[in-house]
N, C-alpha and C positions, 0 to 999 in steps of 0.2 A: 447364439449359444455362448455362454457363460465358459471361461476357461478356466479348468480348476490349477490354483497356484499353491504351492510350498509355501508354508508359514517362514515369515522373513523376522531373523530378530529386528529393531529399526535401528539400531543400533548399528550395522554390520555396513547397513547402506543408506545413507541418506536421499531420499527421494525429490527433486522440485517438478512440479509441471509450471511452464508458464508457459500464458496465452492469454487472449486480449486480443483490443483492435487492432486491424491492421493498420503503421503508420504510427503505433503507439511506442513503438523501440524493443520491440522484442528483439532483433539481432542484437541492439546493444547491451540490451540486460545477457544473452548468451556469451558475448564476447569478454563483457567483466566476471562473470561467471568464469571461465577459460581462463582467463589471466590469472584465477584463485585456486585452480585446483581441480577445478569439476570438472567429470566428463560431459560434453552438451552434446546431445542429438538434438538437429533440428527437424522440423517439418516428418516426423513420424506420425504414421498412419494410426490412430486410436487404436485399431486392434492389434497393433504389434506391441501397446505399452506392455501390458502385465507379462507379455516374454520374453520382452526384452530387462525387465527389472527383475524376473528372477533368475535371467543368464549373468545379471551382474552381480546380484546377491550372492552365488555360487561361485565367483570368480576368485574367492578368497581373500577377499578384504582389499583387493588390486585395486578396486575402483570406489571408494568411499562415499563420495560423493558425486549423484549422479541428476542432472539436470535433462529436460526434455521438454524443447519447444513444440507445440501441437497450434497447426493452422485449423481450426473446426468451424470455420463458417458455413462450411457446408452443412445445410439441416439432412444431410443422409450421413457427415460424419460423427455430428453431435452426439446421438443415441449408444454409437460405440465408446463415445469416451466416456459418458456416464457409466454404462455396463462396465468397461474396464478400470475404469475409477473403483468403483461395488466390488469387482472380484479382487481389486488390491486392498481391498478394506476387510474382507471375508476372509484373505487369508493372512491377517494380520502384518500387512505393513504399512509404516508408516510413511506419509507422503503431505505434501501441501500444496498449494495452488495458486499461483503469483498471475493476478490478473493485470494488464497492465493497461490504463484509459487512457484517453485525452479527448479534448473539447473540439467536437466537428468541424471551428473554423480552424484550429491547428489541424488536424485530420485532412482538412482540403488541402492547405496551403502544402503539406508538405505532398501528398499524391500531386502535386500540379508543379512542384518543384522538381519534381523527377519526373515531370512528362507522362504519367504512366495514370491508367485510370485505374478505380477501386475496383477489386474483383467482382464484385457483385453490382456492380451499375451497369451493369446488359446497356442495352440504347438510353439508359439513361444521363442523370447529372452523377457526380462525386458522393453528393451528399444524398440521392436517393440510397447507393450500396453501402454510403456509412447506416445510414436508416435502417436499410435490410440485416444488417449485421450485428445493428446492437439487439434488434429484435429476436436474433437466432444465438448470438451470447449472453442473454438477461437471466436466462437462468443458471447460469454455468456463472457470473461474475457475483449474483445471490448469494452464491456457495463457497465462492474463495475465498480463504482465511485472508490473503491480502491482495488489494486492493490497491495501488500502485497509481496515482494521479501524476502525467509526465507534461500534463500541458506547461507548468510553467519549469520546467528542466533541458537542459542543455544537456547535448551527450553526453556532455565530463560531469553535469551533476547527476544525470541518473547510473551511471557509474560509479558514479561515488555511491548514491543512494541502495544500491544494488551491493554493494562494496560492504556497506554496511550493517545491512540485514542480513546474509548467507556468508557472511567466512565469521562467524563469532567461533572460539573452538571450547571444548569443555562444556560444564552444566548450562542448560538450557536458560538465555538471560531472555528477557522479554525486554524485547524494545519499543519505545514508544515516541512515537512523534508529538510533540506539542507544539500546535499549531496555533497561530493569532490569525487572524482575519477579520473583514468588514463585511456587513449583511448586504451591505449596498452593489459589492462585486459578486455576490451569490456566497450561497454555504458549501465548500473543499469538498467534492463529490464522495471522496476515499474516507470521510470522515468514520470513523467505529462512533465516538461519543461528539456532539456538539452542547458546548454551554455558551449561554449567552448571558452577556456581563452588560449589559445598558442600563441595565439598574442603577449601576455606581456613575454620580455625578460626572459628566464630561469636562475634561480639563481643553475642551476646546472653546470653552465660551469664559476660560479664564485667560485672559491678554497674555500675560507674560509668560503660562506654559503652553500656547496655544503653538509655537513655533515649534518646540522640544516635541521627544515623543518620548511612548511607555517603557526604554531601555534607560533615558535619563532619568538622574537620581529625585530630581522635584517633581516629576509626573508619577514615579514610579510612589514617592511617595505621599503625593495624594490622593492615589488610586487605593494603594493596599492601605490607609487609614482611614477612609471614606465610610461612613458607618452599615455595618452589615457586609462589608471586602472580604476582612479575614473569616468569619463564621461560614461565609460561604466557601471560600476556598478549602477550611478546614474540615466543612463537611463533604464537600465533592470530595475530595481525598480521599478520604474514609468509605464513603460509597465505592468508589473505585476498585478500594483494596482486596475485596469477597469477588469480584470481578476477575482481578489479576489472576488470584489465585486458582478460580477457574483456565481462565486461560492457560495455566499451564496442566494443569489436571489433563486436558484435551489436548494438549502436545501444540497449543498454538503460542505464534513466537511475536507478535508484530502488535501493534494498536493504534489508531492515530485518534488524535482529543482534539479538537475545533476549538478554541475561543472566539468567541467576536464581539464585537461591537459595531459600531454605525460604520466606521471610515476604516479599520485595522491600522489605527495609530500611535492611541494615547490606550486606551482603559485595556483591550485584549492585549495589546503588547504589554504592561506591564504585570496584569494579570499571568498571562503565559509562562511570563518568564519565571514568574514565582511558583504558579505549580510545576515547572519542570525543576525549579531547585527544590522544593519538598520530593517530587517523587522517586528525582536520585538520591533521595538517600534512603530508602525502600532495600531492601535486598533482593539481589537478582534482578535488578532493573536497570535497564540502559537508555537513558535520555537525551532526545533531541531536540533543541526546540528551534522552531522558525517564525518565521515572520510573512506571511504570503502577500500582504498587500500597503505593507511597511514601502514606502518610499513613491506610492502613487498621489495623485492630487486630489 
């Protein structure tokens, strides 16, 4: 049964659900949360969300910003948090959905770090209940405006990362990740857009930038004057932009953009770096860019 809720201005309360794997850092995403301001309940039962968000709503502005970790792996929890997701959306409030992954061999290593088995591996292995779990969260991670990739993060970066995305204060900025990477270590799971830059001549098969990478100045610029660099950068941009703009229409705050190339050395890192300097200077955009596989061999 459907619980019927009081229309929330979104303004009055800001809403997060986050959830994801387990092993993925949801306590830490709670905790930098805490550190900023937010109220966090953990581990609440799907059908207490929508009563619990409009006791806060009614609170009087006391609680501004309210965050809510949900464990749903269970497939008899999941159908509640959909439903309760639906009747916060029916009775107009606004909320978002911070999923947070990582890659099965990080997922092991840390459940066998702390001695403790996956909750859903009954007599099994580790990785059969990481298995059972992404199967019963694939729908619900479809759905989340963000998408949170922590395998290559360290508590104190994904706090940071965390840090970054949910204490912005004032008009709604849209932040964006721009990312470089190589096709060879796989495409950034959390990717919104991937472009792929191999097109433009590799500065690895030239001897004297073959050492350098796409942040220095000689790679950087024989990447972006390589014939067809700039037209394509200036036209992804522009694609982009009708994009952004949606994105904020629909109250979504986050986006992450993939570059790559073969190795993520020379051509996506200099690439990268130049669309994240175009699209800070965009209005109401917040840019970050990295480098995910900068410094491998």
């Amino acid at each position: 049964m459907t619980t019927e809720l009081s229309p929330v201005k979104p303004a009055e309360t800001e809403l997060l659900v986050i959830t994801g794997m387990s092993g993925a850092g949801r306590t830490t995403a709670a905790h930098a949360l805490e550190d900023h301001g937010w109220y966090v309940v953990e581990n609440l039962p799907p059908a207490l969300l929508g009563t619990l968000t409009e006791l806060v709503a009614h609170s009087g502005g006391s609680i501004p910003k309210l965050a809510v970790v949900m464990d749903v792996r269970s497939k008899s929890l999941f159908p509640q948090l959909r439903e309760a997701l639906h009747s916060l959306s029916a009775a107009g409030i606004t909320y978002r959905v911070l999923f947070l992954e990582a890659a099965d061999e990080l997922l092991v290593r840390r459940f066998e770090q702390g001695r403790r088995p996956h909750p859903l591996q009954a007599d099994g292995r580790i990785v059969d209940g990481i298995a059972k779990e992404r199967e019963v969260l694939r729908e619900l991670k479809e759905a989340a405006e963000i998408v949170l990739d922590t395998t290559e993060l360290s508590v104190h970066d994904l706090a940071r990362a965390i840090t970054e995305l949910f204490t912005e204060s004032g008009p709604i900025v849209l932040r964006l990740n721009v990312m470089s990477f190589g096709f060879k270590y796989g495409v950034p799971t959390d990717a919104n857009y991937v472009a792929d830059v191999r097109f433009i001549p590799n500065p690895h098969w030239v001897p004297e930038l073959r050492p350098h990478t796409g942040k220095d100045k000689q790679v950087s610029d024989y990447v972006l004057n390589a014939k067809g660099a700039g037209e394509f950068i200036g036209h992804y941009i522009a694609a982009l932009e009708p994009v952004f703009e949606g994105y904020r229409r629909e109250n979504k705050h986050y986006a992450t953009i993939a570059i790559g190339c073969t190795g993520g050395k020379h051509r996506s890192v200099a690439t990268a770096e130049e669309v994240g300097r175009r699209l800070a200077q965009l209005p109401g955009v917040r840019v970050n860019v990295t480098h995910r596989d900068l410094g491998r061999e």
